[in-house]
VEXLOSE-562315 format. One line per 2 residues: number of its first residue (from 1); for each residue x, y, z of C-alpha. Coordinates in nm, 3 decimals. Example, Ala and Ser with C-alpha at 12.3 -4.5 7.8 and 13.67 -1.06 7.14 Angstrom:
% VEXLOSE-562315
1 = 1.230 -0.450 0.780; 1.367 -0.106 0.714
//
This chain:
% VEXLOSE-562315
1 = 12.097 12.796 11.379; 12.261 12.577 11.687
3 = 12.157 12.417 11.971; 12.020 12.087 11.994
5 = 11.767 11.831 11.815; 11.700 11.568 12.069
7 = 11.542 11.273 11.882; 11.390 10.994 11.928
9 = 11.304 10.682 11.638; 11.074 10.377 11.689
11 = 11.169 10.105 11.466; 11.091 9.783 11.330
13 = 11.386 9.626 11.473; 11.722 9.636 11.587
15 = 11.942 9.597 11.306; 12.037 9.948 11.098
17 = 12.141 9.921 10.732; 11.966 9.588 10.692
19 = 11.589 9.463 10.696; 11.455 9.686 10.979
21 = 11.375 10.062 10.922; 11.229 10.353 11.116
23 = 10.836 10.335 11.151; 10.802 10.682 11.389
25 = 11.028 10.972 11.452; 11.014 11.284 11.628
27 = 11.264 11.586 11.710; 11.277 11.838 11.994
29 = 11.435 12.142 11.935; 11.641 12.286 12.235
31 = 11.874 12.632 12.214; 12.204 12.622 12.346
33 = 12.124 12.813 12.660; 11.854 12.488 12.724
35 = 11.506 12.646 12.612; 11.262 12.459 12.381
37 = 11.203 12.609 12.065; 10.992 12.347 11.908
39 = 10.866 12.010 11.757; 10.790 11.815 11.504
41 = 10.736 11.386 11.474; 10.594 11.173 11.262
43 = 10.505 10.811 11.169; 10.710 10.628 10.851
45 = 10.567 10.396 10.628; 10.881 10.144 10.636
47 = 10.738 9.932 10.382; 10.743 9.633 10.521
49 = 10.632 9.482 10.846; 10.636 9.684 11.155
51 = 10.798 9.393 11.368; 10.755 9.402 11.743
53 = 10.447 9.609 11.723; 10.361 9.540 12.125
55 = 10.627 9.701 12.209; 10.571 10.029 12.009
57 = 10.257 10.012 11.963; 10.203 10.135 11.638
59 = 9.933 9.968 11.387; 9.998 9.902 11.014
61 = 9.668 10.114 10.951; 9.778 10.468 11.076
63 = 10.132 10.369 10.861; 9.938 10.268 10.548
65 = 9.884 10.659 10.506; 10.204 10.781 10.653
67 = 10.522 10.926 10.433; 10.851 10.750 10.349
69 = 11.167 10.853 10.468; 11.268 10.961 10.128
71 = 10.935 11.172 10.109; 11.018 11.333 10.503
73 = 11.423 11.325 10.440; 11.467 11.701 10.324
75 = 11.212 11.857 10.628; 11.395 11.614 10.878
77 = 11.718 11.774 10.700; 11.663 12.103 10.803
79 = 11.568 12.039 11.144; 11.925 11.876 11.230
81 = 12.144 12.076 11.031; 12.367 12.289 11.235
83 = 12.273 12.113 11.542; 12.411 11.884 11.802
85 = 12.220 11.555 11.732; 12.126 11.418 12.093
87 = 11.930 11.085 12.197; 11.887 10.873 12.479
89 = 12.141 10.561 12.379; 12.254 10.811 12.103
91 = 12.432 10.564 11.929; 12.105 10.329 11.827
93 = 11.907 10.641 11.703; 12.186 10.786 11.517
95 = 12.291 10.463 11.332; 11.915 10.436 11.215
97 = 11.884 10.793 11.118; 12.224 10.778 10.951
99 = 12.132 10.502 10.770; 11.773 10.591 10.677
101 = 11.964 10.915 10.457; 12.262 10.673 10.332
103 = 11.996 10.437 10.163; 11.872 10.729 9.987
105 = 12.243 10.824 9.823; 12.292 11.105 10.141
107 = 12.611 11.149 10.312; 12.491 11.317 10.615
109 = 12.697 11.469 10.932; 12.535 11.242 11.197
111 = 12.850 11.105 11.358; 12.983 10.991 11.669
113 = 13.149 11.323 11.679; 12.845 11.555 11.679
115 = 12.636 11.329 11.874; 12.529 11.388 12.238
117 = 12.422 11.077 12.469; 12.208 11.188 12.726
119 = 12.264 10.800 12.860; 12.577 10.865 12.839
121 = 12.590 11.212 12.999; 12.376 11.157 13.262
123 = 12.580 10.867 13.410; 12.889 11.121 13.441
125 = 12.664 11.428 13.570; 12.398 11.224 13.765
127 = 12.566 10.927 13.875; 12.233 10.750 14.111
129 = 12.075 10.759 13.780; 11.985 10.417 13.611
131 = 12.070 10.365 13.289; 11.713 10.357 13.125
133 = 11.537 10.703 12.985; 11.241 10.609 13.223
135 = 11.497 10.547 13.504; 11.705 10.851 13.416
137 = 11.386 11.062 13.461; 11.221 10.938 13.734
139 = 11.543 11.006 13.935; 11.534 11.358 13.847
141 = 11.213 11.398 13.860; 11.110 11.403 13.469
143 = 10.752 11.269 13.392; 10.813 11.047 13.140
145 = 10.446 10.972 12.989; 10.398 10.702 12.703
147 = 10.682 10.540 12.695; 10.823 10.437 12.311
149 = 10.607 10.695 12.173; 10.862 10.860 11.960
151 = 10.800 11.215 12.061; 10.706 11.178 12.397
153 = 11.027 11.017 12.438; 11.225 11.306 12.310
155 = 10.991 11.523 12.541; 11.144 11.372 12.816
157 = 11.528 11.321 12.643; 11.489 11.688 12.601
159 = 11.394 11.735 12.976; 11.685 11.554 13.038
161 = 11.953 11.743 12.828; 11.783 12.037 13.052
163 = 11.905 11.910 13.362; 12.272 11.809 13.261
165 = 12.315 12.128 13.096; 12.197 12.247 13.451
167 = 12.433 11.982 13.594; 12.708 12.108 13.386
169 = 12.715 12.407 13.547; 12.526 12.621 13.308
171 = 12.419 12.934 13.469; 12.044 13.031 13.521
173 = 12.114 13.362 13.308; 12.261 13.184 13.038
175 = 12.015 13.277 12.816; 11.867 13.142 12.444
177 = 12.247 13.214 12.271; 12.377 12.945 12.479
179 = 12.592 13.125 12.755; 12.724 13.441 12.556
181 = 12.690 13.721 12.752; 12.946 13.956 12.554
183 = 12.990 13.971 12.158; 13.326 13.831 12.166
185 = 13.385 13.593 12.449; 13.119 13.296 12.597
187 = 13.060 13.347 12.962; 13.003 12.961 13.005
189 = 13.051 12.655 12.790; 12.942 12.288 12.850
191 = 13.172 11.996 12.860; 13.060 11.906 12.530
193 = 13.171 12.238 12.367; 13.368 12.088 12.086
195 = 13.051 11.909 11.961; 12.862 12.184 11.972
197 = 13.127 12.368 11.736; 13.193 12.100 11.484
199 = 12.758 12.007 11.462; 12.756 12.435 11.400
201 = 13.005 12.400 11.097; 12.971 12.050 10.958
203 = 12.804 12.093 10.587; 12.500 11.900 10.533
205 = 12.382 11.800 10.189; 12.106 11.980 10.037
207 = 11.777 11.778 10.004; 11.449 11.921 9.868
209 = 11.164 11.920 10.141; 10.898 11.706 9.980
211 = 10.633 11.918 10.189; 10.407 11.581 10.269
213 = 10.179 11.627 10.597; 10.309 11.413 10.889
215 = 10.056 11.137 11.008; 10.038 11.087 11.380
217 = 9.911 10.759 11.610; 9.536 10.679 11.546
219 = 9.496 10.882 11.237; 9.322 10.592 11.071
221 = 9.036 10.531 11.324; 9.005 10.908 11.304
223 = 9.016 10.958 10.910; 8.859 10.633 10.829
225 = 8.520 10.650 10.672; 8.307 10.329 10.727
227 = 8.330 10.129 10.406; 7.936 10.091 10.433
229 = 7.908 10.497 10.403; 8.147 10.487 10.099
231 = 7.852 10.276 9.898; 7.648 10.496 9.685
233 = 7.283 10.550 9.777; 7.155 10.415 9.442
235 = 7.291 10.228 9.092; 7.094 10.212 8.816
237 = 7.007 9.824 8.821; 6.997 9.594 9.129
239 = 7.233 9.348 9.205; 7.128 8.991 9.076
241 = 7.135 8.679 9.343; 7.500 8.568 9.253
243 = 7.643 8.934 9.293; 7.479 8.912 9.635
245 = 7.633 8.572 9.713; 7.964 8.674 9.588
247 = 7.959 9.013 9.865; 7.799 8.816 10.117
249 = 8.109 8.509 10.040; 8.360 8.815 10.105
251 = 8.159 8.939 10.406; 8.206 8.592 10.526
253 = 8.625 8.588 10.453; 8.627 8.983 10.615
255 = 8.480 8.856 10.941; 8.704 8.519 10.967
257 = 8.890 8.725 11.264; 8.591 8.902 11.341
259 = 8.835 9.258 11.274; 8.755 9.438 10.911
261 = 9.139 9.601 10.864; 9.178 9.930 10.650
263 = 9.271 9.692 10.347; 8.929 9.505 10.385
265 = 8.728 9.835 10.424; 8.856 9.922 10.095
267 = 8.829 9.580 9.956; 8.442 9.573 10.048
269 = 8.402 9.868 9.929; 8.533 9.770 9.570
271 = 8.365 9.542 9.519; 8.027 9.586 9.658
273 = 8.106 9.895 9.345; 8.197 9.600 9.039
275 = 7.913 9.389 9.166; 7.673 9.693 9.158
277 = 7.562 9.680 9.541; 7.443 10.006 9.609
279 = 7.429 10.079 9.997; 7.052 9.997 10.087
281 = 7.137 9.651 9.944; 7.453 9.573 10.103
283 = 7.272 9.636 10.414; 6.988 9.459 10.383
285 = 7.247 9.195 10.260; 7.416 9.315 10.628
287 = 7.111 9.193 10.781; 7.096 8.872 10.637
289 = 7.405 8.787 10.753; 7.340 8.826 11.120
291 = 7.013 8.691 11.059; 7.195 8.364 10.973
293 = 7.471 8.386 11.251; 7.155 8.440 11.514
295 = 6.982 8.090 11.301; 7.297 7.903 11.380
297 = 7.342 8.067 11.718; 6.961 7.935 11.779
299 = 7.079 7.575 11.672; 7.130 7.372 11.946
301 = 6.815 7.587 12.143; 7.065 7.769 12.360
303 = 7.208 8.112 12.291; 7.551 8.166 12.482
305 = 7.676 8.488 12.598; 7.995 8.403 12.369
307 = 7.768 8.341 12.110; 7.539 8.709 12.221
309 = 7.940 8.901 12.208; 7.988 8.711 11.886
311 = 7.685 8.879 11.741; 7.715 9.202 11.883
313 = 8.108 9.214 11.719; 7.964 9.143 11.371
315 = 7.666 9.384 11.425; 7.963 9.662 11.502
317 = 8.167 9.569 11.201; 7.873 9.501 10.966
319 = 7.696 9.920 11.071; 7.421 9.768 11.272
321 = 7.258 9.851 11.571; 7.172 9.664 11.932
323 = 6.853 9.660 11.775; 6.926 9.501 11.504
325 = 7.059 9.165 11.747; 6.765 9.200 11.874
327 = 6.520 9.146 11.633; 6.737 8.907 11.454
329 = 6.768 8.686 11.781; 6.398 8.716 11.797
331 = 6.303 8.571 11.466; 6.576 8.283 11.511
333 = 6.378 8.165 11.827; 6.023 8.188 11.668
335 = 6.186 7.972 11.357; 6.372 7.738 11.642
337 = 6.028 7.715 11.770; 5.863 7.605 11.473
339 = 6.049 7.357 11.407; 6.305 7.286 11.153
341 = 6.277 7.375 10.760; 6.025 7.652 10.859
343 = 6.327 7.915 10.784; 6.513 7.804 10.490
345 = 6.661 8.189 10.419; 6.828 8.187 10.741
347 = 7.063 7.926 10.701; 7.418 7.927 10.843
349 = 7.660 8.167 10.651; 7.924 8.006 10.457
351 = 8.232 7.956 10.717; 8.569 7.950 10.561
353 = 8.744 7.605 10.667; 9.069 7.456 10.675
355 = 9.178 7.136 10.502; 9.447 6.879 10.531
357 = 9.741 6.980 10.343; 9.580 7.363 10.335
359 = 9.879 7.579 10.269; 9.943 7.901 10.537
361 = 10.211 8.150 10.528; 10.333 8.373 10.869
363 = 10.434 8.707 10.814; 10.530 8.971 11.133
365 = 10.637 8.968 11.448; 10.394 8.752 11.645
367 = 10.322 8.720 11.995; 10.421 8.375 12.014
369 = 10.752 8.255 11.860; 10.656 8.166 11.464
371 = 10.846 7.813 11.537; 10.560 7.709 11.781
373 = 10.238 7.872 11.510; 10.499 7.667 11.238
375 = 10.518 7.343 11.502; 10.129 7.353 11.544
377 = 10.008 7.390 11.169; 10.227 7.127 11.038
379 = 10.098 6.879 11.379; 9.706 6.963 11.238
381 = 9.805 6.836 10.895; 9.881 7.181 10.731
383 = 10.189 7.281 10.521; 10.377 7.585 10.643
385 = 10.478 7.771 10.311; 10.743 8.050 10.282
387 = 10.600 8.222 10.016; 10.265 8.342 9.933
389 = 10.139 8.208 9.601; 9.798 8.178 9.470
391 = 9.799 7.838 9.608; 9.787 7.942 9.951
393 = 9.467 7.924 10.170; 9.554 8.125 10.475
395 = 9.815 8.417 10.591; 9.870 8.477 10.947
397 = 9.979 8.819 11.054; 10.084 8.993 11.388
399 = 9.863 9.315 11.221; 9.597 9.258 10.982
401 = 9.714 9.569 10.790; 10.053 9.424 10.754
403 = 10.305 9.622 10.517; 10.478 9.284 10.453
405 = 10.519 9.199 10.093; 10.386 8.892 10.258
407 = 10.099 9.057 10.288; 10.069 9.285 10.040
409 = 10.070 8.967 9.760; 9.830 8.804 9.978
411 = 9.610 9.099 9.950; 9.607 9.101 9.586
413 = 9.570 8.746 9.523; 9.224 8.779 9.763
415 = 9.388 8.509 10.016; 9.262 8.628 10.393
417 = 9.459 8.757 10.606; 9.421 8.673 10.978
419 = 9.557 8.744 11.325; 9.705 8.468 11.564
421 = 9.431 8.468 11.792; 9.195 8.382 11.446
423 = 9.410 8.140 11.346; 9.408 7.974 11.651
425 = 9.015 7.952 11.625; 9.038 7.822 11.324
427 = 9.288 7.540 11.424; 9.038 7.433 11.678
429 = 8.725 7.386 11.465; 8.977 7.207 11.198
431 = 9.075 6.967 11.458; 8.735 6.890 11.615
433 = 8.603 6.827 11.292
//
C-alpha cells in the first residue's frame, strides 16, 4: 500500500453534487519512488444524459451497458485507499469522485489534504509550463494522445507526477519504496511528504467490490449483434399483411434519421418477434422497402447522387448489399419507363410528417443552443413541450441512445427519437409543404 492513484473522470458536466455525474473514469497507479504499477478505467452509466458529448466523446450506446458508480464504488475503493489521490486540476476530479461515494451514504478520505495537483505542482516545479495537461506535457515532452479520454489522460497526469517527482529532487536510485534506502530513516522525501503520510493512514470505509466487468469506448459497435441476425430463421406461421405493414411502419420511424440506435436494434427486434416475422421475411420485407425508396427516387426521372447515398445508408442499416441498390434502382427505371400505375407494389414508403401544433420535446446537450432548436419549432408552427407525454410527436436528442429520462419515457411510449441534424430535415419538408 502507498504511492499514488493519478485519476482522471469525464463527466456530464461541471457541477458536482447536483445534476451532472461521472460518465468515464480511469486510475493510474504510481509507487512512491515514481514507477507504474498499473491500471484500470472504465465507462459509468450516469443515468441520465451524457451532456457535452463532443467534447468527450463518449456515445450513450457503449454507456447503455456500462456499470453504475454504486456497482464500481467498492473496486474503485480499493484502488485509492492508502494512496495520495492526484489529478490534473485535482480539485474538479476530486469533488466529483468525492461526491459520486457521498451520494451512495460513503464518507470517503478524498480531501484537499491528501490530494496532489499536478496543475498545481507543476507551476511551482516547472514554471514555462502552461497551465493545461496538454500544455503541461508538451513542455516536458509528454505525448499526450486522445485528449479527454479518461485514461489516457491519467497516462499522461501520471507521466507528469514522474517528472515533478524528478523535479523535486527525487534521486534516480530512489527506488519502488519511495526513497528509503535504510529500514529506519528515508533517504529522500518530496515536498508533499505530509500528504503522502496522512493518504497512508487515513481510514477508508469498507465497501463490497460488486465484481461487474468494466466497459470501455466502442464496446457497443463491437458487441452489438445486427438486430436482423437476432430474427429466428423460421416461426411456425407467416406473418399476415398487417403484421408486415405494422414492421415495415416501424422500419419507416427507425430510419427517420437514417441512424438505427442500440434502443431501435432492440426495438426491431421485438417486435418483428410479437408480430411473428421470422428473418427471411423481414428481409424480403427489407427489400421492399428500398424497392419503394428507389420508386420514389425514380419519380421525377432523375436519380441524384444524394438520393444514390440516401439509398446506399438505408441498404447499410436495413443488412443489404450494393447489389441489392442495384437491382432495386434497376426495376424502378424499367417501371419509370413504363409509365405510371405499371408498379403499384412499389409505392413510396410511409414518411413520418410533422403537423401544425405537433408537439416536440429536446433532451441533451445539443450542438446548437436548445433556445435557437426551441426559437425555430415554435416559428414552423410547433409547440415546444417540457415533458414527454404520450401526446408528443417528436423528441430531439444530442445522442439517439440518450440516458435522459427524456428519453427513456419517449422510448417506451414508441415516440421517435431523432438527432438535430434529422430534425432539421424534417423542419424543411414541413415548411415546404
Amino acid at each position: 500500500m502507498g504511492g499514488y492513484a493519478v485519476v482522471d473522470v469525464e463527466t456530464t458536466g461541471l457541477f458536482p453534487g447536483a445534476h451532472d455525474r461521472i460518465v468515464e473514469i480511469a486510475v493510474v497507479l504510481v509507487s512512491a519512488g515514481g514507477e507504474i504499477e498499473g491500471s484500470w478505467a472504465t465507462l459509468v452509466n450516469p443515468q441520465r444524459d451524457l451532456g457535452p458529448q463532443h467534447v468527450h466523446q463518449i456515445s450513450s450506446s457503449d454507456v447503455l451497458s456500462a456499470p453504475t458508480f454504486a456497482q464500481i464504488a467498492g473496486t474503485l475503493a480499493a484502488l485509492l485507499a492508502g494512496r495520495v489521490f492526484v489529478a490534473h486540476n485535482a480539485s474538479f476530479d476530486r469533488r466529483f469522485v468525492q461526491g459520486e461515494f457521498a451520494a451512495l451514504g460513503h464518507d470517503v478520505p478524498i480531501v484537499a489534504e491528501t490530494t496532489l495537483c499536478t496543475m498545481q505542482w507543476s507551476a511551482l516545479l516547472l514554471p514555462d509550463a502552461p497551465r493545461s495537461l496538454a500544455g503541461c506535457c508538451g513542455s516536458v515532452g509528454i505525448v499526450l494522445e486522445d485528449a479527454h479520454e479518461a485514461l489516457a489522460d491519467a497516462t499522461a497526469t501520471a507521466a507528469l507526477l514522474q517528472h515533478c517527482l524528478r523535479a523535486a529532487g527525487m534521486p534516480a536510485d530512489a527506488g519502488p519504496r519511495g526513497g528509503w534506502c535504510g529500514a529506519d530513516v528515508p533517504a529522500w522525501q518530496p515536498p508533499w511528504a505530509d500528504t503522502v503520510e496522512l493518504a497512508a493512514t487515513a481510514t477508508w470505509p469498507q465497501i463490497p467490490a460488486a465484481g461487474v466487468a468494466c466497459v470501455r469506448r466502442g464496446c457497443a459497435a463491437e458487441q452489438q449483434v445486427p438486430f436482423l441476425s437476432r430474427l429466428v430463421e423460421h416461426l411456425p406461421r407467416a406473418a399476415q399483411t398487417w403484421e408486415c405493414e405494422q414492421y415495415l411502419a416501424l422500419v419507416g420511424r427507425v430510419l427517420l434519421d437514417r441512424v438505427v440506435s442500440v434502443r431501435e436494434q432492440d426495438a426491431l427486434a421485438a417486435a418483428a418477434c410479437e408480430l411473428g416475422i421470422d428473418r427471411c421475411t423481414a428481409l424480403a420485407l427489407h427489400h421492399t422497402y428500398l424497392d419503394a425508396l428507389a420508386h420514389a427516387a425514380w419519380a421525377d426521372g432523375v436519380v441524384t447522387d444524394a438520393e444514390i447515398a440516401d439509398l446506399r445508408d438505408v441498404a447499410d442499416l436495413l443488412c443489404l448489399t450494393p447489389d441489392d441498390i442495384g437491382r432495386a434502382l434497376a426495376a424502378a427505371a424499367r417501371s419509370a419507363a413504363e409509365g405510371p400505375g405499371c408498379d403499384a407494389a412499389a409505392a413510396e414508403p410511409p414518411r413520418f410528417c410533422l403537423a401544425p401544433g405537433d408537439l416536440v420535446v429536446f433532451t441533451g446537450d445539443m450542438a446548437l443552443p436548445r433556445d435557437e432548436w426551441v426559437a425555430r419549432a415554435w416559428a414552423a408552427g410547433l409547440v415546444a413541450h417540457p415533458t414527454v407525454t404520450k401526446k408528443v410527436a417528436l423528441v430531439i436528442a444530442a445522442d439517439p441512445d440518450s440516458l435522459s429520462g427524456k428519453a427513456r419515457k419517449a422510448a417506451d411510449y414508441g415516440i421517435p427519437i431523432v438527432t438535430e441534424r434529422a430534425f432539421a430535415g424534417l423542419l424543411d419538408d414541413f415548411l415546404t409543404r
